[in-house]
C-alpha positions as CSV (number, residue, x, y, z in Angstrom):
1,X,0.8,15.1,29.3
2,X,1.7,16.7,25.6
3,X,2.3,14.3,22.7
4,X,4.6,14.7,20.3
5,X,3.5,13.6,17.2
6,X,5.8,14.3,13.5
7,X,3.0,14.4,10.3
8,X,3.1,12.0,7.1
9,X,5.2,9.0,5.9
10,X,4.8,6.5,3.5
11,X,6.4,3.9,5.7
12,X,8.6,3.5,9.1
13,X,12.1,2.9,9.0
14,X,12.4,0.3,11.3
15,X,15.5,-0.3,13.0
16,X,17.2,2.2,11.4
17,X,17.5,5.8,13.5
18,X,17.9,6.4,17.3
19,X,14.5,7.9,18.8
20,X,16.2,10.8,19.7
21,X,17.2,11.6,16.6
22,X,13.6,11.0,15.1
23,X,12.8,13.6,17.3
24,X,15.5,16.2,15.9
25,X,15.1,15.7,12.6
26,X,11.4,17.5,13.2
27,X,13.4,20.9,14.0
28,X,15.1,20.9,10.8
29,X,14.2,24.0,9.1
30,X,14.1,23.7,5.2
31,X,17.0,25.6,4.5
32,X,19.5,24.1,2.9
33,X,18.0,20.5,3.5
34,X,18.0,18.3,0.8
35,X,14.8,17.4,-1.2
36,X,14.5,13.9,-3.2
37,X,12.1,14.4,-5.9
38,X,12.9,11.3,-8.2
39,X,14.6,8.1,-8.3
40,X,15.5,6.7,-11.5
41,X,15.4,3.9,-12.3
42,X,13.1,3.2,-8.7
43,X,13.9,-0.2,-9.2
44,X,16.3,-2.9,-8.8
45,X,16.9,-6.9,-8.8
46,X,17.2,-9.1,-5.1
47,X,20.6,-10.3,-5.1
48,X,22.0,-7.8,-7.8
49,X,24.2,-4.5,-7.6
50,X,23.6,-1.7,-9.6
51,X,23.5,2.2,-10.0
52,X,20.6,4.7,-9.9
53,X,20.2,8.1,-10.0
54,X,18.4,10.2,-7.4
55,X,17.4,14.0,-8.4
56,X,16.0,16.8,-6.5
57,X,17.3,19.9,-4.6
58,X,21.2,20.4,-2.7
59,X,22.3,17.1,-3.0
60,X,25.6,17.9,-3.7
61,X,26.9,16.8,0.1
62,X,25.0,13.4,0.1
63,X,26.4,11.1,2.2
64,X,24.4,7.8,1.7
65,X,20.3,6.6,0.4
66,X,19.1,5.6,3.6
67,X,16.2,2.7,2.9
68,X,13.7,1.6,5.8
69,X,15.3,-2.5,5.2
70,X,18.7,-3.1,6.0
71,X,18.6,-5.8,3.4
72,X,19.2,-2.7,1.0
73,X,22.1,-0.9,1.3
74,X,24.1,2.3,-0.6
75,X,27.6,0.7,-1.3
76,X,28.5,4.3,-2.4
77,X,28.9,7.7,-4.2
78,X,29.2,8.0,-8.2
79,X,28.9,11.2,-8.2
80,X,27.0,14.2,-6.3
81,X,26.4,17.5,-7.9
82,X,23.8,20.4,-7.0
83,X,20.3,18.6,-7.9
84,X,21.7,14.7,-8.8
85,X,23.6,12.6,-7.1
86,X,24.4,9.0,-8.5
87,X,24.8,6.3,-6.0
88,X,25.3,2.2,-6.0
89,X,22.9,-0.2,-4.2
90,X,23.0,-3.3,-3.1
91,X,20.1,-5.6,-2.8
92,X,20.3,-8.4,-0.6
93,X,19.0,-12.0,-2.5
94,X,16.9,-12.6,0.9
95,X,15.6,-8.8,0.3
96,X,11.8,-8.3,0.8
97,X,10.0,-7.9,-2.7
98,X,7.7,-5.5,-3.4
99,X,7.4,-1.6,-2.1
100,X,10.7,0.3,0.2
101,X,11.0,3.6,1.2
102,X,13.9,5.7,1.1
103,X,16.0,8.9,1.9
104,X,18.7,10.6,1.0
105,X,21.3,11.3,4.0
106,X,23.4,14.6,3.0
107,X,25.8,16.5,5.7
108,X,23.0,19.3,6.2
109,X,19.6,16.5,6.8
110,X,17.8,13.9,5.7
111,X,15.2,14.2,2.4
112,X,11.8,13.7,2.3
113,X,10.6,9.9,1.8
114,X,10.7,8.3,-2.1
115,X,9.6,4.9,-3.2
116,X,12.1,2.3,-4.3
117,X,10.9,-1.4,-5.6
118,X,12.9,-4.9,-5.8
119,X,11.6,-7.2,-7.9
120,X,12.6,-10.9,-8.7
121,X,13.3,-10.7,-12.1
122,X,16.4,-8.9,-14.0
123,X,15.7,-5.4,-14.8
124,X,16.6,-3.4,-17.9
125,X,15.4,0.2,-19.4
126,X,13.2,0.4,-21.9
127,X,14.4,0.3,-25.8
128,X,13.1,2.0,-28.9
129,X,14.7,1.5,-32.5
130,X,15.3,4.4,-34.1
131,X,14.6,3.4,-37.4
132,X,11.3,2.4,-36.4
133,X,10.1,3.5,-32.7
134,X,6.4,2.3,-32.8
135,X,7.7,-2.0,-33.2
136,X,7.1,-3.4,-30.3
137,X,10.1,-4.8,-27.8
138,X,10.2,-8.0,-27.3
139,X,10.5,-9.2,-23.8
140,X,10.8,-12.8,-21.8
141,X,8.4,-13.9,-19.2
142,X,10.0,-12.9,-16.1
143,X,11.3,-9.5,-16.8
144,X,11.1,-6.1,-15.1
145,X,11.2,-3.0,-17.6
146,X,11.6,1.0,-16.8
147,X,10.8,3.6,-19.0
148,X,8.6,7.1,-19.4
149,X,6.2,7.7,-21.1
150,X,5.7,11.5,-21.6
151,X,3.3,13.7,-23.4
152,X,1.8,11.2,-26.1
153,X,4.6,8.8,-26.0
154,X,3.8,5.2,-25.4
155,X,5.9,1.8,-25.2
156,X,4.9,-1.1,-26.7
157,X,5.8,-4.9,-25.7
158,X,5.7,-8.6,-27.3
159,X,5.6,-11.9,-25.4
160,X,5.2,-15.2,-26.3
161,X,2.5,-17.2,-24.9
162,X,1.2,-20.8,-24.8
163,X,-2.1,-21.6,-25.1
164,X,-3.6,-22.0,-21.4
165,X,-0.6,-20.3,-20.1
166,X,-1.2,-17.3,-17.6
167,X,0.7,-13.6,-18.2
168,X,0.8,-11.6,-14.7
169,X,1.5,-7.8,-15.7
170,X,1.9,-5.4,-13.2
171,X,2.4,-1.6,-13.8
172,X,4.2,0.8,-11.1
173,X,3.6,4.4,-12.2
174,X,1.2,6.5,-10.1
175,X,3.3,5.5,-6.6
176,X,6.7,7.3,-8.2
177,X,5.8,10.4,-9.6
178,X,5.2,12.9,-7.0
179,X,5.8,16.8,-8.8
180,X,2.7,15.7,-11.6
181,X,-0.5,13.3,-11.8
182,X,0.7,10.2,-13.5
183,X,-1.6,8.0,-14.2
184,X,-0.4,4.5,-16.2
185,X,-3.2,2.4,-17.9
186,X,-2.0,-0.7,-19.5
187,X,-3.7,-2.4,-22.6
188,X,-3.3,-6.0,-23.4
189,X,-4.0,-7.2,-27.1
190,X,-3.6,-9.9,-29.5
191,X,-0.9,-9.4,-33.1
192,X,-4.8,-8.3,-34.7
193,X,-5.3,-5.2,-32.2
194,X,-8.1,-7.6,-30.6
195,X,-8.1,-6.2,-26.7
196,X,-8.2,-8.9,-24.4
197,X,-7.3,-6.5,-21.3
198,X,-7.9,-3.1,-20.5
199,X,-6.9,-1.3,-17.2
200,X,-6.7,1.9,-15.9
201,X,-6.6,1.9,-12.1
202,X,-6.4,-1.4,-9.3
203,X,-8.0,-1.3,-6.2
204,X,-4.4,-3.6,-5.7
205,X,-2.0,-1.0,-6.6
206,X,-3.7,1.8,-5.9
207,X,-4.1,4.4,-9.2
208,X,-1.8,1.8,-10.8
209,X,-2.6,-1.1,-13.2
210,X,-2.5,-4.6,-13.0
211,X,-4.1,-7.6,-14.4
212,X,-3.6,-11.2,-15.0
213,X,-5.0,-13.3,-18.1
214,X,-4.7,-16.8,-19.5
215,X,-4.0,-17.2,-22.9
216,X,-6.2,-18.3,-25.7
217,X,-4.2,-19.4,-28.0
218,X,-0.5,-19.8,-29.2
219,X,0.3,-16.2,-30.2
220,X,2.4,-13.1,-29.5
221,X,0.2,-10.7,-27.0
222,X,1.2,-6.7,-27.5
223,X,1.5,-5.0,-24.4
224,X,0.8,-1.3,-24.5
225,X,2.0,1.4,-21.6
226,X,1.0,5.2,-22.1
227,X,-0.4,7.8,-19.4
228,X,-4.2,7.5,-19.5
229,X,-4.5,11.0,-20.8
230,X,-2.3,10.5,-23.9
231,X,-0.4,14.1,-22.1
232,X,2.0,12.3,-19.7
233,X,3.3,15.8,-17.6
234,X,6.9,15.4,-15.9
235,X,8.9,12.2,-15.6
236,X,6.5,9.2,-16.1
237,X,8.4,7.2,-14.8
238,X,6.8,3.6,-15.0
239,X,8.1,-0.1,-13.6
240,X,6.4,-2.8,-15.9
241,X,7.0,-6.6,-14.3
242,X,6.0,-9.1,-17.1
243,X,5.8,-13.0,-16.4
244,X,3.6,-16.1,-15.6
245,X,3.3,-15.1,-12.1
246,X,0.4,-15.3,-10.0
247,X,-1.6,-12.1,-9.7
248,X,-4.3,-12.4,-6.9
249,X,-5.6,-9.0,-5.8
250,X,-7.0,-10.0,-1.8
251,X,-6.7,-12.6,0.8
252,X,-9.1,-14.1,2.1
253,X,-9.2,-14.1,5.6
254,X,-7.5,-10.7,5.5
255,X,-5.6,-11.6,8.6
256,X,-5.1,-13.9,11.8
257,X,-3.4,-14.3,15.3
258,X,-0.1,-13.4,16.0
259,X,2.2,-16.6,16.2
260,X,-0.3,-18.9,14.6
261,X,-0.6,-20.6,11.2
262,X,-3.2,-19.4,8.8
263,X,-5.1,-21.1,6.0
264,X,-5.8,-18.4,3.7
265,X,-7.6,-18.0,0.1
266,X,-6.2,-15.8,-3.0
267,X,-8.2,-14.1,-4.8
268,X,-8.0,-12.2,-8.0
269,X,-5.7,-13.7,-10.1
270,X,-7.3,-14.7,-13.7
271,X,-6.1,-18.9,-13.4
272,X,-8.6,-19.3,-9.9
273,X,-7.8,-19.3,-6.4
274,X,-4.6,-20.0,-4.6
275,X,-4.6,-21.6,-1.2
276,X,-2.1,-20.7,1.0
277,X,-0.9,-21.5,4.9
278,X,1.7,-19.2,6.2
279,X,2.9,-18.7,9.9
280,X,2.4,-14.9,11.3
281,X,4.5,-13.1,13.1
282,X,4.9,-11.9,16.4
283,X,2.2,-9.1,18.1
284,X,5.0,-6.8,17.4
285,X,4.7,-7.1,13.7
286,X,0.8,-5.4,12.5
287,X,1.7,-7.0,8.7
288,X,2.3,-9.8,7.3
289,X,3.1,-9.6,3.2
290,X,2.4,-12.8,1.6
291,X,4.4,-13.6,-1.7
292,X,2.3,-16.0,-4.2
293,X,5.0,-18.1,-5.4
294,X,3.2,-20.3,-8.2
295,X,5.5,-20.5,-11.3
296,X,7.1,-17.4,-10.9
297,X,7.6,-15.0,-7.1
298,X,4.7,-12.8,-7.5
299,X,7.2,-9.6,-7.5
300,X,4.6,-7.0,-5.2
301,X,2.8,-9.2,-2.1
302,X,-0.4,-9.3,-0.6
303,X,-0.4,-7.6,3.2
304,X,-2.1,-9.7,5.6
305,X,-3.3,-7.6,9.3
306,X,-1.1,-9.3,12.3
307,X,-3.2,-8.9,15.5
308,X,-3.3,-11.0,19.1
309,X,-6.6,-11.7,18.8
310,X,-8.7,-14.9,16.8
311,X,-10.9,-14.5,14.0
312,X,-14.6,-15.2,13.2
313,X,-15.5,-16.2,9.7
314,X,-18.7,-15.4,8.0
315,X,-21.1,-17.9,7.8
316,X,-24.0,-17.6,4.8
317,X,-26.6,-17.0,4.6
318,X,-26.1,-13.9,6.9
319,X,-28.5,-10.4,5.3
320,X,-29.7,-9.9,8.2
321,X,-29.8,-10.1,12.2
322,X,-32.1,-13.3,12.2
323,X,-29.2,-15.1,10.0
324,X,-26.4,-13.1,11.3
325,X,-23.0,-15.2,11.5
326,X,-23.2,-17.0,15.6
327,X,-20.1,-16.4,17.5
328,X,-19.4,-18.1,21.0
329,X,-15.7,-16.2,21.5
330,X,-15.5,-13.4,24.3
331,X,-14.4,-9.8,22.7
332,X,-11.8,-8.5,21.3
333,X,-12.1,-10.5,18.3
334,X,-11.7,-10.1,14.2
335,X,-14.7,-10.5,12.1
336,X,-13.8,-11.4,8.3
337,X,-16.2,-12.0,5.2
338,X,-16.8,-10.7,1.7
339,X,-19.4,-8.6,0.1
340,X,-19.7,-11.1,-2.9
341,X,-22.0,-9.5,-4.6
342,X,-24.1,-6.3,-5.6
343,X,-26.6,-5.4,-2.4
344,X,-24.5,-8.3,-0.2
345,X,-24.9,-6.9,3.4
346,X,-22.9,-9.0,6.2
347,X,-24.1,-9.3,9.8
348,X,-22.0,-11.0,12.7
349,X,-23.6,-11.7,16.6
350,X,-21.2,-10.5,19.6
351,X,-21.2,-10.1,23.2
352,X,-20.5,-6.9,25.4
353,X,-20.6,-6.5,28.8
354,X,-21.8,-3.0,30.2
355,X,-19.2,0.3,31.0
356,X,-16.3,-1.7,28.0
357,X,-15.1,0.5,25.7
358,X,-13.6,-0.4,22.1
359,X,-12.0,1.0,18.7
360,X,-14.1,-1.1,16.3
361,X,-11.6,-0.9,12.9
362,X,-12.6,-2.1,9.5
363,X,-10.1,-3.0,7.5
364,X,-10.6,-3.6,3.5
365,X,-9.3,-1.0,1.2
366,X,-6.0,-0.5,3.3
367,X,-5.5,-3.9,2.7
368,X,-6.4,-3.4,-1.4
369,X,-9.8,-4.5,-1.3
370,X,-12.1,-2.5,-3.5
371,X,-14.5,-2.0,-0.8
372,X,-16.0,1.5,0.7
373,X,-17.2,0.6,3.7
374,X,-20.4,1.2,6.2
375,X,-20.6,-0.1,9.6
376,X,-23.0,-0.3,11.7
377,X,-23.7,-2.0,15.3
378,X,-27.2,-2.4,16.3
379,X,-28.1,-4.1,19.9
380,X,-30.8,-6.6,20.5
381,X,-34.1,-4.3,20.4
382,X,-32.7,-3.0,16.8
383,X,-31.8,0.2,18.2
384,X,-28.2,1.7,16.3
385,X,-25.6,2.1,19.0
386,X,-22.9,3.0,16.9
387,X,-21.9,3.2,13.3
388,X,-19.3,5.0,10.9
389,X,-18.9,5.4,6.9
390,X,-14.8,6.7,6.5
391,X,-12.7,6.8,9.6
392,X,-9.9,9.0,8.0
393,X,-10.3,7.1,4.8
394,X,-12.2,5.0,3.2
395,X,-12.3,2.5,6.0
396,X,-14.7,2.4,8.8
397,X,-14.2,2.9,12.7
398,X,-15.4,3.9,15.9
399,X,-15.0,4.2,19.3
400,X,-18.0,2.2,21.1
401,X,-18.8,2.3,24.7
402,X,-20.9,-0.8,26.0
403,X,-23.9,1.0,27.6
404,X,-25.6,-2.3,28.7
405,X,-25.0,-6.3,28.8
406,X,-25.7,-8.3,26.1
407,X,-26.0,-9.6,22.4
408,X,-25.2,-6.9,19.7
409,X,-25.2,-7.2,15.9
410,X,-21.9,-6.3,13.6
411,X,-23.3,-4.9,10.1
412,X,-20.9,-4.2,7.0
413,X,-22.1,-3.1,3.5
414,X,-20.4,-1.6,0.9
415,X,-21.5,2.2,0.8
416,X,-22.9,1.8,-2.8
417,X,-24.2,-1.2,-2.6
418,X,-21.4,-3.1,-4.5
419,X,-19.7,-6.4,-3.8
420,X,-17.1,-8.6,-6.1
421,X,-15.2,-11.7,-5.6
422,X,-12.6,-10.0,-3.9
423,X,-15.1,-7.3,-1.9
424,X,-13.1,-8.8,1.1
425,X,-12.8,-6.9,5.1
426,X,-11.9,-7.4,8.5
427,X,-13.4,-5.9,11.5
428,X,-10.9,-6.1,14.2
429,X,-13.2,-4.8,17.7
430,X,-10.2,-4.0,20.1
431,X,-10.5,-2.4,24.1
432,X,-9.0,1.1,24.0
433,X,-5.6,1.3,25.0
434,X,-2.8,3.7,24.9
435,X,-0.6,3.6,21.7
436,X,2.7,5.6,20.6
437,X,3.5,5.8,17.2
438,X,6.8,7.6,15.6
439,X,7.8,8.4,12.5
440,X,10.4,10.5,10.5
441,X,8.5,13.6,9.4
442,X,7.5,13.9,5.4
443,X,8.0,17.5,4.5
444,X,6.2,19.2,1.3
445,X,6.5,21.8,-0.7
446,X,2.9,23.4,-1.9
447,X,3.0,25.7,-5.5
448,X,1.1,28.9,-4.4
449,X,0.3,31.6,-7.1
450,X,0.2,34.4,-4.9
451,X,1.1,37.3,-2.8
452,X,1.9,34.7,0.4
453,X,4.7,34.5,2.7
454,X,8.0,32.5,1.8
455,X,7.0,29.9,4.0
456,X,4.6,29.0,7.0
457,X,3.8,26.1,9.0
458,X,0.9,23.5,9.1
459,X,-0.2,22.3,12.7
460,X,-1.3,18.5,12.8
461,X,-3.9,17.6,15.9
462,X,-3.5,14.2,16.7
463,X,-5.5,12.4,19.5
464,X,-4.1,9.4,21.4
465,X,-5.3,7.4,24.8
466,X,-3.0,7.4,27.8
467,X,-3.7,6.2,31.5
468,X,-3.9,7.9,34.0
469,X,-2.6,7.7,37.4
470,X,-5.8,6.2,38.7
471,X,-5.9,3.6,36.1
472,X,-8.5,5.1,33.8
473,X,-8.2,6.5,29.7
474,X,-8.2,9.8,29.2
475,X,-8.0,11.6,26.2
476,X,-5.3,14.2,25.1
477,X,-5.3,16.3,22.0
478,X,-1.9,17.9,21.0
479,X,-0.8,20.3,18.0
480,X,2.9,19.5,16.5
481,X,4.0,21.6,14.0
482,X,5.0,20.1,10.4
483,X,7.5,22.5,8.4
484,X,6.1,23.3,4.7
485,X,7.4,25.4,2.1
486,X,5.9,27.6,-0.9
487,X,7.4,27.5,-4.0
């Protein structure tokens, strides 16, 4: 049995492209395809229409921007030359909020994948006066702004706040640029240069700021974008959403059972906690994304894991085995807690039966927490069965094979012995079963200084489970090639 397996992409377009032309699209060879480097502005309002313009390499025979929602659509054409092409979207008003991927379509292939946001608030480009391009620009709560901010360059904002009132502010920068390092940090200050806020990078968002605050006083509050550096290389493109929106950063539990209502807490966000009880999806569905509505939409969600199994909640006091968190449920099963604070170890109590085999996942910073985690699986004479620190990122997993009946011990630490109010995970302990994934392949283009060849191509080895005739797993490793491209 041989896999076929295409490398990289930000997100699957869902609904969108036969299989067999997934499939196709992987024999492609670079020339003459199109390339989608930028988006500009990589934003746009739910329910509005509006132009943007998409730049990169033979686009001059683009046919459409193909998005992975069908909520979003290209109405049409401006205008298509060799490296731009303008085109017209359409956002739907029922349009997901938050993070979309997207191609461009041209007669010759399909581009590699680019980010586009839709936020819930109107959106309009940044503006300086000319007369005097340091005064700030003042903005209502409730707005989405685009600019760059190249080289030393910096924009400056003013809002109006009450005292007691909350400002969300959420910066989109890092997640755009792709040909240069872009990294956004966002300073919040009172009319006196007083910093109330300072923020680099968000466990949330990535390399991206965000923050939320509640006002001291009556006052105008300056809000500051500029690359971290102060030497902004390329376009800098930022997306700066300003309001009195909810900013939590995790939820808390970070998932629940397909089909059923969940009762979760959010976390993060500088007024408190937000409850929450939202109905998941279907086991077809692995994410749920929870918009905090309170006041304002929260314009990026928080991703919730969709899986068909129930959840087990820490109980404290559990540091070690002789506390650990009871649990009467047969596997699989989800384990959830937070490391609340520096040196917090968790420890949970399941049962395994001899010859079982599972994929023991963590799940924290793909879900945004700011977590690095260690697990660990000890069985009842404290000897270590199994255990993992990154699993192919910064998330724990292995593949555990039950060598004998009984009680076992679930441990999760943070890998530096830090913990936070929103130091939240999920263990999700699942039987090994086969799995087929597809994908549209994400091509790239690596800047080599030297005496290479033209071009060459980069083999991916990707190992999946698939049963056998006789009703067992076996393992199967495969190579699939992944087209690249010096320049």
């Amino acid at each position: 049995m041989r896999d076929t397996i295409f490398t990289g992409a930000l997100r699957p377009f869902r609904n969108q492209l036969p299989l067999a032309l997934l499939f196709a699209i992987g024999n492609l060879a670079f020339a003459g395809s199109p390339r989608l480097t930028h988006i500009y502005p990589a934003v746009g309002q739910r329910g509005a229409e509006f132009e943007v313009a998409c730049r990169g390499g033979n686009l001059a025979d683009a046919q459409t921007l193909l998005f992975d929602d069908p909520k979003l659509q290209c109405t049409g054409i401006v205008k298509a030359e060799g490296g731009q092409v303008t085109v017209k979207i359409k956002v739907a008003p029922d349009a997901s909020l938050g993070e979309h991927s997207s191609r461009v379509v041209t007669a010759s292939g399909i581009s590699d994948v680019r980010l586009f946001y839709v936020s819930p608030f109107p959106v309009s480009e940044a503006i300086k006066e000319k007369d005097n391009p340091k005064k700030p620009q003042t903005v209502a709560l409730g707005t989405t702004i685009y600019g760059r901010t190249q080289g030393e360059n910096q924009d400056s904002f003013e809002v109006d706040l009450k005292k007691g009132q909350r400002l969300g502010v959420e910066v989109i920068g890092t997640r755009l640029q792709t040909q240069n390092v872009y990294d956004p940090h966002l300073t919040i200050a009172k009319a006196d240069g007083t910093i109330l806020s300072e923020i680099d990078d968000c466990a949330f968002s990535r390399q991206d700021p965000v923050t939320s605050l509640v006002a001291p006083e009556d006052a105008k509050y300056l809000l500051t974008v500029k690359e971290a550096t102060n030497s902004g290389p390329g376009e800098c493109h930022y997306v700066l959403n300003v309001g009195t929106f909810a900013r939590p950063l995790v939820a808390y539990p970070a998932g629940g059972a397909a089909d059923q209502e969940l009762k979760v807490k959010l976390l993060g966000d500088a007024a408190g906690p937000l409850e929450r009880t939202v109905k998941l999806p279907s086991p077809q569905e692995e994410f749920f994304d929870l918009i905090a509505e309170d006041t304002q939409p929260t314009p990026q969600p928080n991703r919730l894991r969709v899986s068909p199994f129930p959840n087990v909640l820490e109980v404290e006091p559990n540091e070690d085995v002789a506390h650990a968190t009871p649990n009467d449920l047969p596997l699989p099963l989800a384990l959830n807690g937070i490391i609340e604070k520096d040196g917090d170890v968790d420890h949970f109590k399941i049962t395994a039966k001899k010859g079982e085999e599972y994929d023991v996942k963590v799940w924290a910073r793909r879900l945004r927490s700011p977590l690095d985690t260690v697990l660990t699986i000890w069985d009842e004479k404290g000897a270590n069965v199994a255990g993992n620190d990154d699993d192919g990122n910064l998330d724990s997993g292995v593949r555990w094979k039950v060598n004998a009946d009984g009680n076992y011990f679930v441990k999760v630490e943070d890998k530096l012995g830090r913990g936070s109010a929103t130091g939240v995970y999920r263990v999700e302990i699942n039987r090994v079963a086969p799995r087929l994934t597809t994908w549209l392949p994400r091509w790239c283009r690596i800047p080599i200084k030297s005496a290479a060849p033209s071009s060459f191509q980069r083999a991916t080895a990707t190992r999946r489970s698939s049963a056998s005739s006789a009703g067992t797993l076996a393992e199967t490793t495969s190579w699939s090639p992944s087209i690249c491209q010096t320049v």
